[in-house]
C-alpha positions as CSV (number, residue, x, y, z in Angstrom):
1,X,17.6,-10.5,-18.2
2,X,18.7,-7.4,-16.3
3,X,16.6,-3.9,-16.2
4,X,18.1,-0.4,-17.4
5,X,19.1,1.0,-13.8
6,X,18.5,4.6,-15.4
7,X,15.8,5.6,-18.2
8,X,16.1,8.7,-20.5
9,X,13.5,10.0,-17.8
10,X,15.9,10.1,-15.1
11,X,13.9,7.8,-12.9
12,X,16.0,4.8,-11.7
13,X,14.1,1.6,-11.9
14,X,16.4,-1.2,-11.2
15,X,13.2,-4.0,-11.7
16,X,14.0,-6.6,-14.4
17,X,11.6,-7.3,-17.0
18,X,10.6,-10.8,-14.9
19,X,9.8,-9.1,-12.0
20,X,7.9,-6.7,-13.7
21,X,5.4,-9.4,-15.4
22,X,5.6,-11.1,-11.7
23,X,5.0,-8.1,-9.9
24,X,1.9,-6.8,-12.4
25,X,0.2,-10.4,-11.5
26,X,0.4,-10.0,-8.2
27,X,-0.8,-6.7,-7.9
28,X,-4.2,-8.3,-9.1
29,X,-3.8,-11.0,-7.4
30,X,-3.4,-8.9,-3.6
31,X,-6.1,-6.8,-4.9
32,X,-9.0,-9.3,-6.0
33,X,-7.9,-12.7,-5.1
34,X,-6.0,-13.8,-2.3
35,X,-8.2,-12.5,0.4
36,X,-10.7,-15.2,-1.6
37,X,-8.4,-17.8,-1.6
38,X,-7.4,-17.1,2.4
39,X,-11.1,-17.3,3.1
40,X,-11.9,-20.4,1.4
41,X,-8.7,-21.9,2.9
42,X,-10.4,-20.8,6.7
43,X,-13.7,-22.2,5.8
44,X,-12.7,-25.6,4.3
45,X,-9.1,-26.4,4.9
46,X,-8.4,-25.1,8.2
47,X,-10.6,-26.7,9.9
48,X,-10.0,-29.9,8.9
49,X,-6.5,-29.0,10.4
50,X,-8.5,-28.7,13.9
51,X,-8.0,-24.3,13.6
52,X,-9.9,-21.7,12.4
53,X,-7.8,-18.5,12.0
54,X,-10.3,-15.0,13.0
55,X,-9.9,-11.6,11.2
56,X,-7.2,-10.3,12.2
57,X,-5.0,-13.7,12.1
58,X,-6.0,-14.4,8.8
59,X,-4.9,-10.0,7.7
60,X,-1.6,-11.0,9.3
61,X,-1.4,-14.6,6.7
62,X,-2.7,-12.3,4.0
63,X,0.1,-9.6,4.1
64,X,3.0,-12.3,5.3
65,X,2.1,-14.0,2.0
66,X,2.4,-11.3,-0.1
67,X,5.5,-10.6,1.4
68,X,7.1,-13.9,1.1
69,X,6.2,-13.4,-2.4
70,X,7.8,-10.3,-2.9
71,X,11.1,-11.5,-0.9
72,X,11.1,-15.0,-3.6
73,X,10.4,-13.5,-6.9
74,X,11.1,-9.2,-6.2
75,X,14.2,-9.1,-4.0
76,X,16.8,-8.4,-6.7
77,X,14.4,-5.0,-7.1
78,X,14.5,-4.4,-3.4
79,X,18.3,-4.7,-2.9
80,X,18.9,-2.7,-5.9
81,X,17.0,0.1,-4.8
82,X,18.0,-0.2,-1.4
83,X,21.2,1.1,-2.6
84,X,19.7,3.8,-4.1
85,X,18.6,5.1,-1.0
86,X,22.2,4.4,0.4
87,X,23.3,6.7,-2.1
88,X,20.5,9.2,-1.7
89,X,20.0,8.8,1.7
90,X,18.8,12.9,2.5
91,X,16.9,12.6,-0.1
92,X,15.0,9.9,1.3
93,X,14.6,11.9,4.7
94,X,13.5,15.1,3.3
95,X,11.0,12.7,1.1
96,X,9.8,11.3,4.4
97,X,9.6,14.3,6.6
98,X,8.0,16.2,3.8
99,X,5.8,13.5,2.7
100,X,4.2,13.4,5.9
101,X,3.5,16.8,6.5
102,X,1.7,16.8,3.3
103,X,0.2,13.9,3.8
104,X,-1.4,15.4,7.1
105,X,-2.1,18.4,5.5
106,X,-4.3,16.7,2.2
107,X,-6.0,14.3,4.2
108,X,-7.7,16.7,6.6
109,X,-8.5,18.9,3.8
110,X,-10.0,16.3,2.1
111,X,-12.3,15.2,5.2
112,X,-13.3,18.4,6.0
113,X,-14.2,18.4,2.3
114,X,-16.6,15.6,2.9
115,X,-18.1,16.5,5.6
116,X,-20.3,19.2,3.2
117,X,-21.9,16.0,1.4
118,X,-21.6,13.3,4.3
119,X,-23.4,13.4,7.8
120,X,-21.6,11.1,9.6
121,X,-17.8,10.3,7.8
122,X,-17.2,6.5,8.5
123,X,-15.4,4.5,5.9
124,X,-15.9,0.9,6.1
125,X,-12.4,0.0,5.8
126,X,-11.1,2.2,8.4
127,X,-14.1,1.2,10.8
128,X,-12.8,-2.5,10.3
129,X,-9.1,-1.2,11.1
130,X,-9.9,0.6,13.7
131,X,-12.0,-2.2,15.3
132,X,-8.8,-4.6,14.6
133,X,-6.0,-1.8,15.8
134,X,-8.6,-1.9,19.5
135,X,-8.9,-5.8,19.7
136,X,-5.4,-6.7,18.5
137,X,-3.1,-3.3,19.0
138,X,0.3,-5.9,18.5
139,X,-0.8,-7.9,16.0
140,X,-1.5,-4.5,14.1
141,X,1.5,-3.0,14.7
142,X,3.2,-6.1,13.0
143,X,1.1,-5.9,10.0
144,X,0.9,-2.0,9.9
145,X,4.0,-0.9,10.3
146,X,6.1,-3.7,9.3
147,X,4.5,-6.0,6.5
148,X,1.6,-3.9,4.9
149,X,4.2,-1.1,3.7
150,X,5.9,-3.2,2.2
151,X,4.0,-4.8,0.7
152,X,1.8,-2.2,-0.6
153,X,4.5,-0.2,-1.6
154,X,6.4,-2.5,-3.3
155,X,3.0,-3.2,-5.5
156,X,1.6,-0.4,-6.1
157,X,4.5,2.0,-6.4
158,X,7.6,-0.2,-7.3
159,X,5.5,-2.1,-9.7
160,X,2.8,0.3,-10.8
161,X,4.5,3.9,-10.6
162,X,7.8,2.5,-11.1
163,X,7.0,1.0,-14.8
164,X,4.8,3.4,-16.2
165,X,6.8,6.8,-14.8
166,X,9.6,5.4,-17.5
167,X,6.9,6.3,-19.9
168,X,4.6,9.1,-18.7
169,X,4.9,10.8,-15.3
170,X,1.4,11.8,-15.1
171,X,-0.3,8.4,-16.1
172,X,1.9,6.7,-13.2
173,X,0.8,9.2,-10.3
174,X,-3.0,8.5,-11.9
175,X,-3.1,4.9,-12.6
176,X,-1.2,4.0,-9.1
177,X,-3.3,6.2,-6.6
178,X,-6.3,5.3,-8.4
179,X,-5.9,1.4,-8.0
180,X,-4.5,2.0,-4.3
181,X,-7.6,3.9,-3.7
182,X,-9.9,0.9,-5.1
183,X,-8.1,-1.5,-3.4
184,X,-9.2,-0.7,-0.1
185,X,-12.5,-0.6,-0.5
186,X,-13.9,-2.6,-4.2
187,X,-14.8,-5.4,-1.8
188,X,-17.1,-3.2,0.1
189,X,-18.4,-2.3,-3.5
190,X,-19.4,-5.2,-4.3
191,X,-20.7,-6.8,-1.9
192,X,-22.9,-3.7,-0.2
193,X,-22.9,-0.4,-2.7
194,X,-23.5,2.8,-2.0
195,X,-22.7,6.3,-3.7
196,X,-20.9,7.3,-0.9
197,X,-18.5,4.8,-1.3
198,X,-17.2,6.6,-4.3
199,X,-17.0,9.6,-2.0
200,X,-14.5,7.6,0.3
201,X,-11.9,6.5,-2.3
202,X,-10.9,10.5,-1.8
203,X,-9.8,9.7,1.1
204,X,-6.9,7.3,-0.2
205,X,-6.2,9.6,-3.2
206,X,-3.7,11.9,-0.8
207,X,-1.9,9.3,0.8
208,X,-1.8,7.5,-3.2
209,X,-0.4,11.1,-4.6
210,X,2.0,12.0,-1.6
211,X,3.9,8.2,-2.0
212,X,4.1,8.2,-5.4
213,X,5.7,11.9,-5.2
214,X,8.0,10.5,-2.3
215,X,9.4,7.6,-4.4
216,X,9.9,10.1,-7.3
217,X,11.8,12.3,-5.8
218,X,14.0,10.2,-3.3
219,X,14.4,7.3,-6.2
220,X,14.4,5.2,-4.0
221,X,11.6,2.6,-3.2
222,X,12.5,3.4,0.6
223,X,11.1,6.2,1.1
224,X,7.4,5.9,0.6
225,X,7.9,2.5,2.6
226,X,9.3,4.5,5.6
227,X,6.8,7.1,4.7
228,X,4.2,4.4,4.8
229,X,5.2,3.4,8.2
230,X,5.0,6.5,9.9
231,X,1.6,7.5,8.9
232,X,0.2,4.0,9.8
233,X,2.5,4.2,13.2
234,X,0.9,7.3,13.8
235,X,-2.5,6.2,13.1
236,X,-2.2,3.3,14.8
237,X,-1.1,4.5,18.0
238,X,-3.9,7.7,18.1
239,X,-6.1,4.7,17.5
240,X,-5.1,2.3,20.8
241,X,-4.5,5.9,22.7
């Protein structure tokens, strides 16, 4: 069964319904499972193997995965709108250029925001990259700029933005930057939480908004992927410098 490549919205979604029902389960299944099932693997099956795999092996297995899964089941999505950025390829490069700008722009408003109600601004998840990006600066690269954006932007805004901005534009920009924002840091949540935690998942909501606007107005899946890749090639290399 083949997907409408145009809606009455004007939004080209080229995903078939299958890939839509496969993509939807493995956006939970990135988010709350497979860093579960990874770990358990490490603990119990690895070794038995005669290797243990440390943190930053087993964040390059988790993304790989997710991106072998997207390449089996998603690919028909990601050649199809690959040649909607080959059609709208300025687009795409204003979306990037001006994406990033605005990305730089939100996010230090939004810390400077923070800084009124917290001390001493360290998120959890970006103390954890940034201890990674130190230890392993090529290995982070690799799963930074190459496999995360992809991956992440294939889930949360070709599966998540993509299907719902057929129906309502302002539901998709909500609904996808507000499970991106959770995503990086429920698992801190849960197992450790604290107010300010809540505080932190502002921080992901410019990136989140700035991505979806990206793919919106390119219509092209491309561009918040490129996008993606320059804001953590940027961050990653302030990080090693």
């Amino acid at each position: 069964m083949t997907a409408k490549k145009h809606t009455g919205t004007g939004f080209p979604y080229p995903m078939t319904y299958v890939e839509q029902i496969l993509g939807w389960v493995y956006v939970f299944v990135h988010m709350f499972a497979m860093a579960y099932i990874l770990s358990a693997l490490n603990a119990h099956v690895f070794p038995l193997m005669g290797f243990r795999l440390g943190d930053t092996w087993l964040n390059l297995l988790y993304y790989a995965v997710g991106f072998a899964y997207l390449l089996g089941f998603l690919f028909h999505y990601l050649r199809e709108t690959f040649a909607d950025m080959c059609g709208s390829f300025g687009r795409t490069v204003i979306a990037v250029l001006v994406g990033f700008i605005a990305y730089v722009f939100l996010s230090n408003l939004v810390s400077l925001g923070l800084r009124f109600f917290l001390e001493n601004l360290t998120n959890p998840n970006s103390a954890a990259v940034n201890a990674s990006t130190k230890l392993n600066p090529n290995k982070m690269l690799v799963i930074g700029v190459l496999l995360a954006p992809v991956v992440e932007e294939t889930l949360f805004r070709g599966v998540v933005f993509g299907s719902l901005r057929r129906k309502n534009a302002l539901l998709a920009y909500a609904v996808s930057t507000l499970l991106f924002a959770v995503y990086h840091l429920w698992s801190y949540m849960v197992y450790d939480f604290h107010p300010s935690l809540l505080l932190y998942l502002l921080q992901y909501l410019p990136a989140g908004l700035v991505l979806g606007w990206a793919y919106d107005y390119s219509k092209t899946l491309w561009a918040p992927v490129f996008l993606h890749m320059m804001i953590n090639y940027v961050v990653i290399t302030v990080q090693v410098g």
